[in-house]
Chimera marker file (.cmm) of the C-alpha trace (Angstrom):
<marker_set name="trace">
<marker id="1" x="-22.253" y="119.862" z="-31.661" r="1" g="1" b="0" radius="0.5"/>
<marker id="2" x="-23.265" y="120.783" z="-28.217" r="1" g="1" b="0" radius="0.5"/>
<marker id="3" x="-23.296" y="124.116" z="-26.812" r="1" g="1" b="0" radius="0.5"/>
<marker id="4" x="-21.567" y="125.935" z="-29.898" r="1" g="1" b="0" radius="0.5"/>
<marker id="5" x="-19.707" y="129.112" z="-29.221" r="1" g="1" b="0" radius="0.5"/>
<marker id="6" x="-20.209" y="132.210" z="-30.627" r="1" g="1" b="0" radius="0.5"/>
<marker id="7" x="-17.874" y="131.390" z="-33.902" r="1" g="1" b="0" radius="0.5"/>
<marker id="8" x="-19.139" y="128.178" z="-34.318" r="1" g="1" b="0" radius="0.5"/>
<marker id="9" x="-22.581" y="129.648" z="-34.575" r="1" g="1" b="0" radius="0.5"/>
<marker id="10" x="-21.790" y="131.829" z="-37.442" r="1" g="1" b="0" radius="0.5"/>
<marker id="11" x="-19.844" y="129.045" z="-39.550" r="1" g="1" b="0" radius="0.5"/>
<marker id="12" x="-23.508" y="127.178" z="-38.879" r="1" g="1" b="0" radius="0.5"/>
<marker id="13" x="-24.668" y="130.022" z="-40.672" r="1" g="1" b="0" radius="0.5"/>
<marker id="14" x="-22.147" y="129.701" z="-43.298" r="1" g="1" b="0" radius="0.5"/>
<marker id="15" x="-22.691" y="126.481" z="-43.962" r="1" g="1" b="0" radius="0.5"/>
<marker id="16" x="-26.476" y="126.657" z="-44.042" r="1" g="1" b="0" radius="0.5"/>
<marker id="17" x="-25.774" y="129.477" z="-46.615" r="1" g="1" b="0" radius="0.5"/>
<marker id="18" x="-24.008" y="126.637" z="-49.137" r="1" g="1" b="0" radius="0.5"/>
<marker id="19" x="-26.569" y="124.645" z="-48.331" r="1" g="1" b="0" radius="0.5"/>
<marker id="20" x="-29.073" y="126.910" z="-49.468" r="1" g="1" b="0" radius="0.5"/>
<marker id="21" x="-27.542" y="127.732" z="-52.581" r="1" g="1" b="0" radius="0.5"/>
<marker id="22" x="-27.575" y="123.961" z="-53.454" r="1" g="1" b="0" radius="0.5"/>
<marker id="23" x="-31.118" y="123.595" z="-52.165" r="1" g="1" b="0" radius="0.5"/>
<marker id="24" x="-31.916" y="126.760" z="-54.502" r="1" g="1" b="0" radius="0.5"/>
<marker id="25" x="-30.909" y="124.462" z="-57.243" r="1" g="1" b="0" radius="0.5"/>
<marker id="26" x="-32.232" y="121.229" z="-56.629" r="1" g="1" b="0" radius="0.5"/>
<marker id="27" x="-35.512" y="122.572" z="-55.989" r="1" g="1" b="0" radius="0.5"/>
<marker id="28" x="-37.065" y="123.640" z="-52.304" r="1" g="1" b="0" radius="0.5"/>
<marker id="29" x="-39.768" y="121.409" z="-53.219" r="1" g="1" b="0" radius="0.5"/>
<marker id="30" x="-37.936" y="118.438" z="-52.728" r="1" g="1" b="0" radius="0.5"/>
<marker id="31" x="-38.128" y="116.682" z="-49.702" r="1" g="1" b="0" radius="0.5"/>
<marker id="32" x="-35.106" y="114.980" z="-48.176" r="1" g="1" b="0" radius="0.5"/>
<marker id="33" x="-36.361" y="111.755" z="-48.792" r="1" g="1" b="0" radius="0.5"/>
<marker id="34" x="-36.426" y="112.215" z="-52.564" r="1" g="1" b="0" radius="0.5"/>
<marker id="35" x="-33.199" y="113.845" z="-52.715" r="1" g="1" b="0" radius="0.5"/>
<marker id="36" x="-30.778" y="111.230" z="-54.697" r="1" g="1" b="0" radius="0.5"/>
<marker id="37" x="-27.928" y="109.702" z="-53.078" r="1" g="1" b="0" radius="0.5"/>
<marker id="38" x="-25.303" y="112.574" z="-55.316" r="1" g="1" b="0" radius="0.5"/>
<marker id="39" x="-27.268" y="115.092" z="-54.176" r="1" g="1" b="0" radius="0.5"/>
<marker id="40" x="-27.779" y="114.206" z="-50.509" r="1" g="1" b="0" radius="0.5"/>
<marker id="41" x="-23.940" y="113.615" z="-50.566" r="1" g="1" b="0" radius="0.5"/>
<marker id="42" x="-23.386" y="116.808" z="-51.998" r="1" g="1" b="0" radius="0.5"/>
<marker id="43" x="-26.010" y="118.482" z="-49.628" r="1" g="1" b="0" radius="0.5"/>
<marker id="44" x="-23.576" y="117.061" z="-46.388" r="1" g="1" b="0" radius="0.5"/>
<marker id="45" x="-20.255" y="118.182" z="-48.266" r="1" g="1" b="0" radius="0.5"/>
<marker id="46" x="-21.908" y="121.639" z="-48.689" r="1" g="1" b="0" radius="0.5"/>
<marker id="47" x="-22.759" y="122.216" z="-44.894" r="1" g="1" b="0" radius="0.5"/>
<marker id="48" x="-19.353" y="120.581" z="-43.999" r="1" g="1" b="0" radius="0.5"/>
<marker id="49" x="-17.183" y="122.903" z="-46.488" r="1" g="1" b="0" radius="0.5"/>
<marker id="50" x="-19.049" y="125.926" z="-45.695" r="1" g="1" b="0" radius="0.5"/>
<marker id="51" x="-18.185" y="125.051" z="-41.712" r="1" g="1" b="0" radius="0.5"/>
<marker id="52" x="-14.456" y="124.753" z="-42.309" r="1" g="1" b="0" radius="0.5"/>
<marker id="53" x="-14.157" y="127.623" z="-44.545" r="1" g="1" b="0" radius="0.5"/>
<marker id="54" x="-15.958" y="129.802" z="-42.504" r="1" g="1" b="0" radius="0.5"/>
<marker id="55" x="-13.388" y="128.242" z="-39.126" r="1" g="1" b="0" radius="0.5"/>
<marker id="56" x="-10.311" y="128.756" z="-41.015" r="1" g="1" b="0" radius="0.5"/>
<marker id="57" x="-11.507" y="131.742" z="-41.861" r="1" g="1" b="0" radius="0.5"/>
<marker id="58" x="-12.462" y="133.227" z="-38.292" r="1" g="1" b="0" radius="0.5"/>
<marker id="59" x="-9.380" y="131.429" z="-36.920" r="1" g="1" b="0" radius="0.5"/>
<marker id="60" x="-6.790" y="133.787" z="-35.131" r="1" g="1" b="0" radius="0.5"/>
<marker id="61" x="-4.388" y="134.443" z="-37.321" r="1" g="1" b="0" radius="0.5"/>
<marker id="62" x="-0.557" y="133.062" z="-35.822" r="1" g="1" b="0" radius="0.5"/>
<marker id="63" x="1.967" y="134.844" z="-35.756" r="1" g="1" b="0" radius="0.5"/>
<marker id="64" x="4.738" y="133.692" z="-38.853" r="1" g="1" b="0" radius="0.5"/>
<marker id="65" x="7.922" y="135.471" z="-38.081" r="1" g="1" b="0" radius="0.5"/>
<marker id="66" x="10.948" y="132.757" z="-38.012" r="1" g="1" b="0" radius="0.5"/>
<marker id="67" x="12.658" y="133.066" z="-34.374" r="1" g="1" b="0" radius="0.5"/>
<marker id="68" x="15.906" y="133.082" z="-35.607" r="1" g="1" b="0" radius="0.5"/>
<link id1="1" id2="2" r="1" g="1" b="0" radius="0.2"/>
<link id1="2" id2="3" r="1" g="1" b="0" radius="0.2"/>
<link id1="3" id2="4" r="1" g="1" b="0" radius="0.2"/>
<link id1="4" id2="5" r="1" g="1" b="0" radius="0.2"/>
<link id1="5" id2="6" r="1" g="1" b="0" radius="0.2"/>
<link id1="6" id2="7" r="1" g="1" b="0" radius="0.2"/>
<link id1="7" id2="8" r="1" g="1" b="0" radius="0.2"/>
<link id1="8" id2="9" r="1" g="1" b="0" radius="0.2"/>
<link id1="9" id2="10" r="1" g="1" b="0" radius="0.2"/>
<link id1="10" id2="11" r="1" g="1" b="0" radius="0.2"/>
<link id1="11" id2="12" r="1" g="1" b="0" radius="0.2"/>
<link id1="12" id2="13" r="1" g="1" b="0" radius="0.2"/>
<link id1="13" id2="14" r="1" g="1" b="0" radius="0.2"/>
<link id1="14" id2="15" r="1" g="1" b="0" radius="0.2"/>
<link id1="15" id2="16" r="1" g="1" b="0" radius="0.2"/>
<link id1="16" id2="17" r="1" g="1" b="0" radius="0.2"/>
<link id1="17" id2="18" r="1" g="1" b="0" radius="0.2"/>
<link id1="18" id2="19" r="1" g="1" b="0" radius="0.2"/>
<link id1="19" id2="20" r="1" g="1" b="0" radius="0.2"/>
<link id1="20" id2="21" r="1" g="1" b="0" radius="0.2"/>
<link id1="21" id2="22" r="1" g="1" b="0" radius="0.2"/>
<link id1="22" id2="23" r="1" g="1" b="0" radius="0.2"/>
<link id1="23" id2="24" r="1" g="1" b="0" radius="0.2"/>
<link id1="24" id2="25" r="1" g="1" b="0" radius="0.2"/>
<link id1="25" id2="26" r="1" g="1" b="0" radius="0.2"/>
<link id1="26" id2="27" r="1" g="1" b="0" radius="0.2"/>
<link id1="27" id2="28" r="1" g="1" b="0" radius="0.2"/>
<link id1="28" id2="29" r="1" g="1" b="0" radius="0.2"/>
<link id1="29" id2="30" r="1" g="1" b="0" radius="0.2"/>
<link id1="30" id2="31" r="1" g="1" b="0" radius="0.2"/>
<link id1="31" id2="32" r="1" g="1" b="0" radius="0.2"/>
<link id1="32" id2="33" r="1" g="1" b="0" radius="0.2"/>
<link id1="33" id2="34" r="1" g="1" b="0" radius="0.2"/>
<link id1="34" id2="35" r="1" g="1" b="0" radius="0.2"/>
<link id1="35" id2="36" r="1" g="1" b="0" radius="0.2"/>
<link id1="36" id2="37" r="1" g="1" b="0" radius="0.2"/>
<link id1="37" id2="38" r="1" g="1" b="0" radius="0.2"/>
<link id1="38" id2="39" r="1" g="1" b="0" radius="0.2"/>
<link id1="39" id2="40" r="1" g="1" b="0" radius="0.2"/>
<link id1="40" id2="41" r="1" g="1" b="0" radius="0.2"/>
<link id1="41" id2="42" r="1" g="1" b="0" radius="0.2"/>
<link id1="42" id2="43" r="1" g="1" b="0" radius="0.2"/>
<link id1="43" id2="44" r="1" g="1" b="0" radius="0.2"/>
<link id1="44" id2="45" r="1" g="1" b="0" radius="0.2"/>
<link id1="45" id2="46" r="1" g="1" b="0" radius="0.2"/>
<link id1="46" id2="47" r="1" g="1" b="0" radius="0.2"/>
<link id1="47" id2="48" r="1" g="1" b="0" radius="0.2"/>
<link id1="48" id2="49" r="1" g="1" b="0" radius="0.2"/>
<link id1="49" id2="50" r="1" g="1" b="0" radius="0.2"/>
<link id1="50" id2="51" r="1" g="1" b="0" radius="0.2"/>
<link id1="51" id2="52" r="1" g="1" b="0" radius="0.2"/>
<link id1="52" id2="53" r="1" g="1" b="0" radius="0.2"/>
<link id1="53" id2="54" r="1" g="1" b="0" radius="0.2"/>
<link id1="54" id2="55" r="1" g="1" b="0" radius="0.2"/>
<link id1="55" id2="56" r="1" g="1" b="0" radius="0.2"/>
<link id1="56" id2="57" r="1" g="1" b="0" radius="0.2"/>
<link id1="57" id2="58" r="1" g="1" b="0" radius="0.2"/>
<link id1="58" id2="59" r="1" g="1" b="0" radius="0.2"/>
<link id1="59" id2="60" r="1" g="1" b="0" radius="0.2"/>
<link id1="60" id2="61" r="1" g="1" b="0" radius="0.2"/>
<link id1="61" id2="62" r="1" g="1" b="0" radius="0.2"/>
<link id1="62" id2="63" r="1" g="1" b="0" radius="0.2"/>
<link id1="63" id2="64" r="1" g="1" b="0" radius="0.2"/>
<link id1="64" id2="65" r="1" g="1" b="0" radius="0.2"/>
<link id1="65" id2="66" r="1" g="1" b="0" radius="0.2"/>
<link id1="66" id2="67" r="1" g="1" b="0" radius="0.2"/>
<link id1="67" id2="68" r="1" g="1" b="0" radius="0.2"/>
</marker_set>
């Protein structure tokens, strides 16, 4: 991502929050390289779920009345 704006900064920070939590129980001990291929994989769904949660979430909100 280059030159994030502001809302894309704080779903970064969402996501590294999921992250976190999954680090939290894997163990912050482990290094990357000794992570196993499920938990690596669930390491990159965690940062990518936590970014589109926290988008959808900041997204403006449209407008649903039917025009006719």
């Amino acid at each position: 991502m280059i030159d994030p704006d502001a809302r894309e900064r704080q779903a970064l920070q969402t996501a590294m929050k999921f992250m976190g939590e999954l680090m939290a129980e894997i163990g912050w001990a482990t290094r990357f390289n000794e992570l196993s291929a499920e938990q690596a994989r669930a390491l990159a769904e965690a940062a990518i779920d936590g970014f589109q949660e926290a988008m959808a979430a900041s997204a403006p909100k449209t407008d649903m009345e039917i025009p006719f």
